[in-house]
KOLLO-981451 format. One record per residue: z, x negated, y negated of N, C-alpha, C in turn. Coordinates in steps of 0.1 Angstrom, whole numbers, plus 5000, padded with zeros to 4 digits. Layout:
residues N
ZXYZXYZXY;...
This chain:
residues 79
963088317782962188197781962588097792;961388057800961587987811961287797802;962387697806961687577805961387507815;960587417818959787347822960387267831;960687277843961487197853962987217852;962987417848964587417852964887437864;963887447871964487497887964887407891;963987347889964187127894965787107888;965587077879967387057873968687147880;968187257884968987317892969287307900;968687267909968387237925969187067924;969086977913969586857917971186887914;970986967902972786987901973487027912;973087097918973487167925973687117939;972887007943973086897954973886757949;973886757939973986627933975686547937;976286657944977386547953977186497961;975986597968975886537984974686447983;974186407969973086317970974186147966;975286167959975685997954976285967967;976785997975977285887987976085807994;975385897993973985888003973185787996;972885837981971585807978972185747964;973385667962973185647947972385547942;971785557931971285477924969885477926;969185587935968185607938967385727935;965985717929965185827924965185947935;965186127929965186167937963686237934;963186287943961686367939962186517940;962086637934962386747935960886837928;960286927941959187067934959987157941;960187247927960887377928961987337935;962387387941963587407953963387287965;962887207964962487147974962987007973;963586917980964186797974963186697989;962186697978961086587986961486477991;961786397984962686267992963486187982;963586037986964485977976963685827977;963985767966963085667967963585537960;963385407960964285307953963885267939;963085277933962285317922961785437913;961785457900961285567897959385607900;959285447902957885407903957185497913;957985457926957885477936957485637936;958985697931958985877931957385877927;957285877914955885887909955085917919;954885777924953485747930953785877946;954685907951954585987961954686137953;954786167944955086287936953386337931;952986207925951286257920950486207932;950686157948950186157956950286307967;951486407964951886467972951286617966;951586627951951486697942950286737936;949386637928948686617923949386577906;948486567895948886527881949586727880;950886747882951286847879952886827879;953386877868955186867866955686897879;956686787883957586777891958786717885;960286687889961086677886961886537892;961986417887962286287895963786247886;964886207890966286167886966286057892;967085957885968085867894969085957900;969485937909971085987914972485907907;973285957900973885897897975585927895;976885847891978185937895978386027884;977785967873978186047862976686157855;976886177849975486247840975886267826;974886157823974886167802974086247802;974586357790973286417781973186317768;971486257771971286157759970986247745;970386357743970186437734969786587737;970286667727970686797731969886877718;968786967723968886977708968487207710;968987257703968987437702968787427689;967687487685967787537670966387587672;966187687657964187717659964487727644;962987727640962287697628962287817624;962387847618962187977602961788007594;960588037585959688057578960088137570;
């Protein structure tokens, strides 16, 4: 089962050192594999994401030193 902007999540993990010296505190825009740019607002990402994109899932972060997981959730329903 694929979810929905794992590649995206991948791709920032996986840069995500070389993005806080550079870029902390700042939105990053990421399609697929691709790390579009960075931006000082999430607003901003947005508007160059559904300008770049169209209205289609893309992946936008702050950059930041730490990473909360705010909620976590694995389980399935059973009948």
């Amino acid at each position: 089962m694929s979810i929905l902007l794992e590649q995206e999540y991948k791709c920032y993990l996986g840069h995500r050192k070389k993005f806080v010296p550079a870029h902390l505190n700042q939105f990053v825009l990421i399609k697929g594999d691709e790390v579009v740019g960075f931006f000082p607002s999430y607003e901003d990402a947005l508007r160059a994401g559904l300008k770049q994109f169209g209205n289609v899932p893309f992946f936008i972060k702050e950059v930041q030193h730490k990473e909360e997981v705010h909620s976590l959730h694995q389980g399935f329903i059973s009948s």
